[in-house]
C-alpha positions as CSV (number, residue, x, y, z in Angstrom):
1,X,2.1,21.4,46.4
2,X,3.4,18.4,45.6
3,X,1.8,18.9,41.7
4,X,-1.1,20.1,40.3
5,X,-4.8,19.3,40.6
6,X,-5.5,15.7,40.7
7,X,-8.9,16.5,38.7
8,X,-6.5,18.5,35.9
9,X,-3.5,15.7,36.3
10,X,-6.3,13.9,34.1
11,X,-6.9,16.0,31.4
12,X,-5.3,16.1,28.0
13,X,-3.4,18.7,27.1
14,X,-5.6,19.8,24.3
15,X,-8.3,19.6,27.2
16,X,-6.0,22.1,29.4
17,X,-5.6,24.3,26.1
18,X,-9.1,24.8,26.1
19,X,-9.6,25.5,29.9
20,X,-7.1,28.0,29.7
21,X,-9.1,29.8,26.9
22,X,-11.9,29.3,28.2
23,X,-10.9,31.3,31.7
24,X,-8.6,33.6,29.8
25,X,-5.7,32.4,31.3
26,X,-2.7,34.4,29.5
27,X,0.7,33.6,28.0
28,X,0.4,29.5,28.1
29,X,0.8,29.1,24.3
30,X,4.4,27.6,25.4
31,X,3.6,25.5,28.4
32,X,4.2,22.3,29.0
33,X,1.3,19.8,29.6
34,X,2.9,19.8,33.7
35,X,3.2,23.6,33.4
36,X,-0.1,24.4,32.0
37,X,-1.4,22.4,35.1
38,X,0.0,24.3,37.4
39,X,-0.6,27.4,35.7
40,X,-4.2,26.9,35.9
41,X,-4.3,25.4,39.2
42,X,-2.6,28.7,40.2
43,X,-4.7,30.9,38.1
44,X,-8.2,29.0,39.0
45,X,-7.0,29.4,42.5
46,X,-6.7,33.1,42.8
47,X,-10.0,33.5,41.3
48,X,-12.3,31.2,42.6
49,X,-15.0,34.0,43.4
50,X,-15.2,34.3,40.1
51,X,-15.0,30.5,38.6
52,X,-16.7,28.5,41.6
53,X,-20.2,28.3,40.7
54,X,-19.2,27.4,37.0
55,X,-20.8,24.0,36.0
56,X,-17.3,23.4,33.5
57,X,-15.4,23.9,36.9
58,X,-17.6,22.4,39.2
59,X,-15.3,19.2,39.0
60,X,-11.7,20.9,39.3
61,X,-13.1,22.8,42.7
62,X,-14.5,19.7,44.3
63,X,-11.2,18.0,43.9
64,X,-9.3,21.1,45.5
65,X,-11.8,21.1,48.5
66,X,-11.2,17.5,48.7
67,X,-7.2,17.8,48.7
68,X,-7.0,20.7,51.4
69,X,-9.5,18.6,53.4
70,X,-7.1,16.0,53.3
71,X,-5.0,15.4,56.6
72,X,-2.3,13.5,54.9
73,X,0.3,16.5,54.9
74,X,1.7,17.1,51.2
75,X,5.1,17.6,50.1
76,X,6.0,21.1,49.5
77,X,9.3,20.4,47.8
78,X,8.1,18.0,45.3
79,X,10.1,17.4,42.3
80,X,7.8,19.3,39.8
81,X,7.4,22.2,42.3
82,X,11.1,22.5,42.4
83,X,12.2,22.4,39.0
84,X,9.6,25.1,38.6
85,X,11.4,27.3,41.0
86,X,14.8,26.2,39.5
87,X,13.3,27.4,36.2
88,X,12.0,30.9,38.3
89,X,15.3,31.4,39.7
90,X,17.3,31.0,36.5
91,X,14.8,33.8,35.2
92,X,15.1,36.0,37.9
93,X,18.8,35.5,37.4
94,X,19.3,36.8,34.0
95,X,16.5,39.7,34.6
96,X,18.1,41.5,37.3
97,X,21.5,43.0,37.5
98,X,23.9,41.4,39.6
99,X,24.8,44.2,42.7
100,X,28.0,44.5,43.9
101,X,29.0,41.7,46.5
102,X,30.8,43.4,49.3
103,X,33.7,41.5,51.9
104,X,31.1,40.8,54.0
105,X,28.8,39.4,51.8
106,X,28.2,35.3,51.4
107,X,30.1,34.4,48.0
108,X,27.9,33.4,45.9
109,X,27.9,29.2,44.0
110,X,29.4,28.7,41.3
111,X,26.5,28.1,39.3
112,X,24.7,31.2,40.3
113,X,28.2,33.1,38.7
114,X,28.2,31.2,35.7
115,X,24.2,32.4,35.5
116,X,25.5,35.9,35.9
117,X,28.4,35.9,33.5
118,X,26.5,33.8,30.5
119,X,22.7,35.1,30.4
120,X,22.0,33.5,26.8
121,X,23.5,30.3,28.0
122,X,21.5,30.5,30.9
123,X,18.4,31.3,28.8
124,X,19.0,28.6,26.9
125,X,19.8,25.8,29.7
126,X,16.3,26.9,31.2
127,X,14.6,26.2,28.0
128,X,15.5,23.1,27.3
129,X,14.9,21.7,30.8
130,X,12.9,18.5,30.0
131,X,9.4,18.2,32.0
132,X,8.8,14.7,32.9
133,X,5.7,13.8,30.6
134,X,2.5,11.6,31.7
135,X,1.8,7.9,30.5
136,X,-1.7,10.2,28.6
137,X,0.7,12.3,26.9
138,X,2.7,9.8,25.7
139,X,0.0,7.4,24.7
140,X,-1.5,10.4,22.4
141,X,1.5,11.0,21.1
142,X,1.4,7.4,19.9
143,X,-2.1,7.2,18.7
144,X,-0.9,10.4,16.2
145,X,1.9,8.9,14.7
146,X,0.2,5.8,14.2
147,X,-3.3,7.2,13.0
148,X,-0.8,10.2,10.6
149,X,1.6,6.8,9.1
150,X,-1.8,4.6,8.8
151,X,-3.4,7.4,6.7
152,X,0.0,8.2,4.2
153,X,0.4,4.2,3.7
154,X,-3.5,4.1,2.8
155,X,-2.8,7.7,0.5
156,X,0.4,6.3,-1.0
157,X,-1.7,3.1,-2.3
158,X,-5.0,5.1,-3.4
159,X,-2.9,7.0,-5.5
160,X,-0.9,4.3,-7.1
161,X,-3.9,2.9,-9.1
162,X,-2.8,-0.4,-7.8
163,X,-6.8,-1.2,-7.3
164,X,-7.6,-0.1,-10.5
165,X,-5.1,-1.7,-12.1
166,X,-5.7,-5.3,-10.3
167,X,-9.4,-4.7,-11.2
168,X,-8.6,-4.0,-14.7
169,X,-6.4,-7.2,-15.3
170,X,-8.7,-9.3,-13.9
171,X,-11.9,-8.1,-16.2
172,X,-10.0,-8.9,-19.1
173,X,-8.9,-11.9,-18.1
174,X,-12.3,-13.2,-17.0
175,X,-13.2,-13.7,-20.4
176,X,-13.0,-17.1,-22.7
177,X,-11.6,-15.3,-25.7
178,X,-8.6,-14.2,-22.9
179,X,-8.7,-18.1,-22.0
180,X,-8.3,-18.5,-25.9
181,X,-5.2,-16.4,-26.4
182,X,-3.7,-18.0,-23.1
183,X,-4.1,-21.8,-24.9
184,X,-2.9,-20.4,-27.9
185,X,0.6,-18.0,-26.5
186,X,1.5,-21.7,-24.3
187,X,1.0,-23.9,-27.5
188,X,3.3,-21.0,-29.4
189,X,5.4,-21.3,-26.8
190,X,6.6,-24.7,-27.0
191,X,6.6,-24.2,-30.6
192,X,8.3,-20.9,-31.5
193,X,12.3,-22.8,-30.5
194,X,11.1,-25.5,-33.0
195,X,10.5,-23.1,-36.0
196,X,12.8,-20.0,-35.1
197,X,15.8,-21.5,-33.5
198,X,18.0,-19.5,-31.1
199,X,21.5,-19.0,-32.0
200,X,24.4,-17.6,-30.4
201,X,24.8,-13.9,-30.2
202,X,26.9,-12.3,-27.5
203,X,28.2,-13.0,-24.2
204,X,27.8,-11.2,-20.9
205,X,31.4,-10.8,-18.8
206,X,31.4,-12.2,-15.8
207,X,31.3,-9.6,-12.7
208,X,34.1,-10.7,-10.0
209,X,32.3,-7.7,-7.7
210,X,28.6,-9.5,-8.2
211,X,30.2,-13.3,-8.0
212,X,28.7,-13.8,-11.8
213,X,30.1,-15.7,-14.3
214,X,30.4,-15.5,-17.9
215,X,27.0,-16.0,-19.7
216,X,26.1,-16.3,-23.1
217,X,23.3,-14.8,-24.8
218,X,20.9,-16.2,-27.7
219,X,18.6,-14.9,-29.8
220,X,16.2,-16.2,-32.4
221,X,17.6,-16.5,-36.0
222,X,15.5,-14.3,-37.5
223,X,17.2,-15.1,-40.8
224,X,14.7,-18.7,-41.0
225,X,11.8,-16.5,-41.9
226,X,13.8,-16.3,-45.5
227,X,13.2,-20.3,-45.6
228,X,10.3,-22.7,-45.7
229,X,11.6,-24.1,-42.8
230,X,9.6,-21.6,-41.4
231,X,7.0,-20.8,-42.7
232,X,6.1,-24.5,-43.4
233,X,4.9,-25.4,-39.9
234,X,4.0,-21.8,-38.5
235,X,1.3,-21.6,-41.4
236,X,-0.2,-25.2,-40.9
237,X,0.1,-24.8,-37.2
238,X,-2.1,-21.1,-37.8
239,X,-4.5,-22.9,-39.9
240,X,-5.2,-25.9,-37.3
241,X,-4.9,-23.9,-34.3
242,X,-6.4,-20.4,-35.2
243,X,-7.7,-20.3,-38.9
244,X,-9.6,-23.1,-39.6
245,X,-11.5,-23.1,-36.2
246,X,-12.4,-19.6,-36.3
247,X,-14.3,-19.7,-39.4
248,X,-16.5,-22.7,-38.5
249,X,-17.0,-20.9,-35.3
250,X,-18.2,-17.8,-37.6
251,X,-20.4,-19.1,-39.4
252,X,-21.6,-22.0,-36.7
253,X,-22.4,-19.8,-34.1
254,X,-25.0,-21.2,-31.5
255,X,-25.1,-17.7,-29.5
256,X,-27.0,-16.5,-32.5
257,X,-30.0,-18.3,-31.8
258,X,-29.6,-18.0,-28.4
259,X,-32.1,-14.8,-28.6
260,X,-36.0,-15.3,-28.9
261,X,-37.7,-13.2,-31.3
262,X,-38.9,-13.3,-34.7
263,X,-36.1,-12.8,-37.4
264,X,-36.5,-9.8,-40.2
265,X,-34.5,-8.1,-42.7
266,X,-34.3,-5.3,-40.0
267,X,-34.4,-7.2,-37.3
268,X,-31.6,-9.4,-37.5
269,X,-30.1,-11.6,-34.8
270,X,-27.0,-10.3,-32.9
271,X,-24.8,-13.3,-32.0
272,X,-23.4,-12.9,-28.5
273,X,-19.5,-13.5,-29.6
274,X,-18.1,-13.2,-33.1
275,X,-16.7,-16.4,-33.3
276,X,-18.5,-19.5,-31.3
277,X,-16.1,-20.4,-28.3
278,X,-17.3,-24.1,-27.8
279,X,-17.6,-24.6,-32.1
280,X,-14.2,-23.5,-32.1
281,X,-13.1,-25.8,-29.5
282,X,-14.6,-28.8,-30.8
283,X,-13.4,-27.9,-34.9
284,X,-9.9,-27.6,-33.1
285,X,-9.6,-30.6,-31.2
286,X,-11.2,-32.8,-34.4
287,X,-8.4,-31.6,-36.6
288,X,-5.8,-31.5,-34.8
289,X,-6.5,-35.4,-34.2
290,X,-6.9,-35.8,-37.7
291,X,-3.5,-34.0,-38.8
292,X,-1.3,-34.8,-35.8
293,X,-2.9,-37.2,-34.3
294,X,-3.7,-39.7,-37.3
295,X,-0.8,-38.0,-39.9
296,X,-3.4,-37.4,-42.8
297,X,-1.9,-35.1,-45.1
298,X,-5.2,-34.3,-47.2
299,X,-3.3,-36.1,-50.9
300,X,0.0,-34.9,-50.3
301,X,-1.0,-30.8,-49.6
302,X,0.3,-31.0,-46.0
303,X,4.0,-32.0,-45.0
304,X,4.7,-35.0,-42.9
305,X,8.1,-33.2,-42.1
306,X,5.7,-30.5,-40.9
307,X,3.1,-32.7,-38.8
308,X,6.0,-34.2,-37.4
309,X,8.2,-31.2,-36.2
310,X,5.0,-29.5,-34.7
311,X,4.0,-32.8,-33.2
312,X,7.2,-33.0,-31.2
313,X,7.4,-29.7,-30.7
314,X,4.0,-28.9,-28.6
315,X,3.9,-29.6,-25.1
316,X,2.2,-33.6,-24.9
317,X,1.9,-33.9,-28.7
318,X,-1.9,-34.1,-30.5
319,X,-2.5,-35.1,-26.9
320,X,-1.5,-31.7,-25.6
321,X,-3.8,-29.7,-28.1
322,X,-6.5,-32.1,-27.3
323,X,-6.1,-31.0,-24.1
324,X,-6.4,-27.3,-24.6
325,X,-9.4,-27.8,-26.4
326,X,-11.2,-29.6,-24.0
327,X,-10.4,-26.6,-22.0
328,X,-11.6,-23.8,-23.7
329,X,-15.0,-25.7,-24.1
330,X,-15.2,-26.3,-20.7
331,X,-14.4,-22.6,-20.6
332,X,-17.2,-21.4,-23.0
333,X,-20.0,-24.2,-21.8
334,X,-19.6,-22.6,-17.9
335,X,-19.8,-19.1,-19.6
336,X,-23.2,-19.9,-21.5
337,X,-24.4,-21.1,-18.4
338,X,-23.5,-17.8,-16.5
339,X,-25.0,-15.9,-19.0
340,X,-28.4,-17.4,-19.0
């Protein structure tokens, strides 16, 4: 034959694994996909009487009948059917004894001599004789690696808590008190060089093998929080920013009466936030255009030398912390209106 079964050609391997179980087909657990075909076309053969009136096999004998019907005459030495003797004659080889060759006997090839002389390496020549594989094997063997690398890149990134972590950053920063901190760490920011100056500390060689250059490093002077230089503006830009906002938004807190109900000693209104959002936005923005924006200095208790360094210091001025009032209230107005 010039192959196997055309109806068994089609089959998977894990098909023809099957198959052979199924018709108790012995010593295939180290065939080939090709050799398992012909193994069972050979086997299923030789028993017909046995297998022909089997529905599972009603397919494979249909397509046999229909190949020896054919008048098309087959190729007996096809290229399967002789690397499977090839394979059967190396065998045979290293099985039997070699007998004495007489004069009158043909010498034998080369290759059958080196077969008799080396048995292992004939063994392992015969072994590794590559079958030519089908376009189905090859395609499963595809589908595998891709469906075994699809499911360790989706295992890898379960188990890195990346989701939960992305989840988790973006609850806490879906909150106005987040937007709150956020205004407040740009605002200290711009101001933190201003009040705690960097000075010179160090410097990094430069790395001929990287193509770096010499760079030096500063760090802040922490030696300022000894002077009022300081603490002069950090605590009047605290109070105006952080201090003085919070408390009005404490005690003027609209959330409070955002719930119906009647009011008792037992009963007492819950506010939804501690401190006002939208109170503390609006206290904020009126004093910092009082202090920095007009330069009032309340009789004397605030420094202009203060007002002035913070003034210049923040990103855009009074203008600038106008500005990040306006957008925290925006902030807290659209969560109230969530909310309800």
């Amino acid at each position: 034959m010039s192959g196997a079964n055309s109806w068994l050609q089609r089959q998977r391997k894990t098909d023809l694994t099957e198959l052979a179980q199924y018709t108790g087909l012995k010593n295939y657990d180290s065939f080939k996909k090709v050799e398992l075909e012909l193994a069972l076309d050979e086997y299923l053969a030789e028993n017909a009487a046995t297998f022909q009136l089997d529905p599972k096999l009603a397919n494979y004998y249909a397509s046999r009948a229909r190949t020896i019907g054919s008048p098309i005459k087959r190729d007996v030495d096809g290229p399967v059917e002789k690397l499977k003797v090839s394979r059967r004659r190396v065998i045979k080889a290293i099985e039997e004894p070699a007998a004495p060759a007489s004069d009158s006997e043909e010498e034998p090839s080369n290759t059958s001599t080196a077969l008799m002389h080396t048995p292992a390496r004939a063994l392992s020549l015969a072994s590794r004789i590559p079958l030519p594989a089908t376009p189905a094997d090859v395609a499963e063997a595809v589908d595998r690696s891709t469906t075994a690398l699809r499911t360790r890149v989706a295992s890898v990134y379960k188990e890195s808590g990346i989701t939960e972590a992305t989840h988790a950053t973006r609850d806490t920063l879906s909150t106005v008190t987040s937007v709150l901190f956020a205004i407040s760490a740009f605002e200290l920011y711009f101001l933190r060089p201003e009040i705690l100056a960097d000075r010179y500390a160090f410097t990094i060689p430069a790395i001929s093998f990287l193509g770096t250059s010499d760079y030096p490093v500063f760090v802040p002077d922490m030696f300022l929080l000894l002077t009022s230089s300081f603490w002069s503006p950090a605590l009047l830009w605290a109070f105006t920013s952080t201090i003085l906002p919070s408390v009005a938004g404490y005690f003027i807190n609209m959330t409070t009466g955002a719930h119906q109900g009647r009011v008792t000693r037992r009963n007492p209104q819950v506010p939804d936030a501690v401190v006002d959002p939208l109170t503390f936005s609006i206290v904020k923005a009126i004093i910092s255009f009082v202090v920095y924006g007009q330069g009032v200095t309340f009789g004397g208790w605030i420094s202009e030398v203060s007002i002035a360094r913070i003034n210049s210091a923040i990103y855009g001025g009074y203008k600038g912390m106008l500005t990040d009032a306006a957008i925290s209230g925006i902030f807290s107005i659209y969560d109230a209106v969530l909310k309800k």
